[in-house]
N, C-alpha and C positions, 0 to 999 in steps of 0.2 A: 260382369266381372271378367277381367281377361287376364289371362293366365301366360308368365311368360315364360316360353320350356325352350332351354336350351338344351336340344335332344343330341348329342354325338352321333348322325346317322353313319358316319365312315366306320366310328367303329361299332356301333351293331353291326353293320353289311358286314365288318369284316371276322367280328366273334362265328356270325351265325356264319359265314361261307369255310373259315377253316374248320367248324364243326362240318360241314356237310362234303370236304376233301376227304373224311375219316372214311368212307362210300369206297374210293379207290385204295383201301388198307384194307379192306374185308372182301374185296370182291376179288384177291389171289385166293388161288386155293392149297396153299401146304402152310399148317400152324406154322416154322419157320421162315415163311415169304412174310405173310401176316406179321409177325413180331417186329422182323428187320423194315417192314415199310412203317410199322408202329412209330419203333423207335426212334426213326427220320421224318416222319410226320411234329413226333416230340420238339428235335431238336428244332425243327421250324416253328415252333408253336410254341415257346415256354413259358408263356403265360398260362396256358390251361394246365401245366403242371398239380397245381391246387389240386382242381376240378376233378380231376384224374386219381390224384388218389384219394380222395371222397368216392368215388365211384365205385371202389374195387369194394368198399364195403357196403353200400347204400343200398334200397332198394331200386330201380329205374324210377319210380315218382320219384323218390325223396328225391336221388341223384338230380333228376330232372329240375325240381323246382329250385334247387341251389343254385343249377345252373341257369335258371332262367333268372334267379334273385341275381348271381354275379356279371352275366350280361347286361339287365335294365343298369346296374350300379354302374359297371364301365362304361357304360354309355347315353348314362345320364338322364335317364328315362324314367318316369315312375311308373311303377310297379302296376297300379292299373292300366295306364296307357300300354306297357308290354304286353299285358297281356293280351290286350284287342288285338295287339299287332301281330304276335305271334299267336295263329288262329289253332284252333285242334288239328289239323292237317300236319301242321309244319311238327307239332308235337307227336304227332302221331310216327312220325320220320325220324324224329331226333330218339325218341326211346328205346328203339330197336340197333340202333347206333351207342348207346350205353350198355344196352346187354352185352353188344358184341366186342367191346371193351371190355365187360365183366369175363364172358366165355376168356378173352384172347390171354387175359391173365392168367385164368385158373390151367388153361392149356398152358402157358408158360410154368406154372409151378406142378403140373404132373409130368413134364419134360426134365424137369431139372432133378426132382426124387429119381424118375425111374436114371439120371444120369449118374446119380448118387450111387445108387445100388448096382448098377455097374461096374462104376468106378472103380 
């Protein structure tokens, strides 16, 4: 039986390499360097808008596997083949990179109370 997959590799290559530019928004170190290269990472990005705010409330799997569902879909791939491709390694990389989306928010919303009650 042959099977005929018309797989989008540009835009996988290009889903998973702007997920893995998120590496130079976390490796500043003042919570307001973080946010302001966040938010510029965003506007370059605004298809992962979605993704993003799924995430704020997700746990890392769930977040994760959404994101692994909306990658294979944009890029035309099925779901099992994604996954061979994307090995536990590259998973193991991407997770820790949603937490620190999860952190960089909840840092933004205890900057903004304690800006409140200043205020």
């Amino acid at each position: 039986m042959k099977v005929n997959l018309n797989i989008d590799l540009r835009t996988l290559a290009l889903r998973i390499c702007e997920l893995f530019d998120l590496q130079d928004v976390f490796a500043l170190t003042t919570p307001e360097g973080r946010w302001q290269a966040f938010q510029k990472w965003q506007k370059q990005n605004p298809k992962w808008k979605s993704q993003i705010q799924h995430w704020i409330h997700a746990t890392p799997d769930e977040a994760f596997n959404t994101l692994r569902d909306w990658i294979a879909k944009e890029a035309q791939v099925p779901l099992a083949i994604f996954k061979m491709i994307v090995a536990s390694e590259t998973e193991a990389q991407i997770k820790p990179l949603i937490s620190h989306v999860q952190e960089l928010f909840r840092e933004r919303e205890q900057m903004d109370v304690k800006k409140e009650i200043a205020g």
